[in-house]
C-alpha positions, 0 to 999 in steps of 0.5 A: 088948059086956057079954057078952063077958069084959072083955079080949075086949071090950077088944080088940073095942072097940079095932077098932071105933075104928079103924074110925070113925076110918078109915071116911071116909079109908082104907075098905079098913083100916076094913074090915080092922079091922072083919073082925078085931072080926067074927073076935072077935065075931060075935055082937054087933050092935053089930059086925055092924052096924061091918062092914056100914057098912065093907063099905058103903063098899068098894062090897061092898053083898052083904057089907054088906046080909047084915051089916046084916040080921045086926044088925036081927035081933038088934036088932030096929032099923029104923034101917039100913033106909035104907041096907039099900035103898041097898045094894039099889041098889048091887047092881043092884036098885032095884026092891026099893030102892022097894019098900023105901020103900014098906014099913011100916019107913019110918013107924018111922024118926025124921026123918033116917031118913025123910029118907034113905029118901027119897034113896034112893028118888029114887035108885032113880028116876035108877037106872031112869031116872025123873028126873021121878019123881025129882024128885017123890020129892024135893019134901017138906016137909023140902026147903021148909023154911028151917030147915037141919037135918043133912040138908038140905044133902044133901037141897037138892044131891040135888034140885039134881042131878036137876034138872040131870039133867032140863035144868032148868038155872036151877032146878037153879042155885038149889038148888045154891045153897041146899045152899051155904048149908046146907052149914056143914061142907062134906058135898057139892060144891055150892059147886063145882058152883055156881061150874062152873055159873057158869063159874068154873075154879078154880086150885090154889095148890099149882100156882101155887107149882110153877109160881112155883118153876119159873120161878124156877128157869128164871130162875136156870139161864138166868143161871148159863148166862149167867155161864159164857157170858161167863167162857168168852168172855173167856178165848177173847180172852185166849188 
């Protein structure tokens, strides 16, 4: 950003916040705003980068691969090698996904890299239909480990789940519960597929006050119909 002249970078900047802001709860407008910061400057990492990681969460993985080889060439990063793979998967290609994992990149990547080069690969596996190698990808030193690190929840529910795929039930019950116990800022649905494993339903509140109102309502209609029955009745006995 410090190439380009103060006001430009300024209003570069300003679409780069909104895209994070917007990037997990409305994907479509981060992506809007992140088209405008590319109109702008194009040429900056640090923006080609922003629009990969909105066109990634539209589902647009052509889009999004081409940004991010945009930002790895200038940068010379092997940070977005990860989701490079994932978005490889997104376009049908989970060969290439593996090879991915595979390359050298990987030995670059820090820890959390490594971790999520290693979901992708064990998703390429599901993708082709190899749970049991799916599975296999998963089992890790990071995954057996006790200490709970920002990937491990993920990490615990990614296994869980191509456990249950493979019909390892009971397995796959105690490592749903073990992503739950990780989870402390509620980035899966472990807790809710433990408790519909479990056979738990759960009702929505809102509901329960929608149909608490209803009732109510019901009750109260019933009782005015009543009133009404009751004067038009002892005006009939009048007349």
């Amino acid at each position: 950003m410090q190439s380009l002249p103060k006001g430009l970078a300024e209003d570069v900047a300003k679409n780069l916040v909104m895209v994070a802001r917007l990037i997990d709860e409305d994907p479509e407008g981060a992506y809007g705003y992140s088209k405008v910061a590319l109109r702008l400057a194009s040429r900056v990492a640090a923006v080609r980068e922003a629009a990969g990681f909105a066109a990634y969460a539209n589902q647009k993985y052509s889009e999004a691969l081409a940004e991010f080889r945009a930002a790895r060439r200038m940068t010379g990063n092997v940070e977005l090698w990860p989701v490079m793979a994932d978005c490889e998967r997104g376009l049908g290609r989970p060969e290439k996904a593996l090879d991915m994992a595979g390359a050298p990149e990987v030995h670059k990547l820090d820890k959390a890299g490594q971790v999520e080069m290693r979901l992708v690969a064990a998703g390429a596996r599901r993708d082709m239909g190899q749970l049991d190698a799916a599975i296999v990808t998963l089992q890790s030193p990071e995954l057996a480990s006790a200490s709970v690190q920002p990937w491990t929840a993920r990490l615990r529910y990614a296994y869980a789940d191509a456990l249950l795929a493979a019909g390892r039930e009971d397995e796959a019950r105690e490592w749903f519960a073990k992503a739950v116990e990780s989870d402390k800022d509620g980035s899966t649905d472990a807790s809710d597929r433990l408790a519909e494993m479990d056979g738990v339903e759960f009702v929505d509140a809102f509901d329960e006050d929608e149909a608490e109102d209803a009732g109510v309502t019901e009750a109260a209609d019933s009782v005015v119909e009543d009133e009404e029955a009751g004067e038009v009745g002892e005006g009939d006995l009048k007349d």
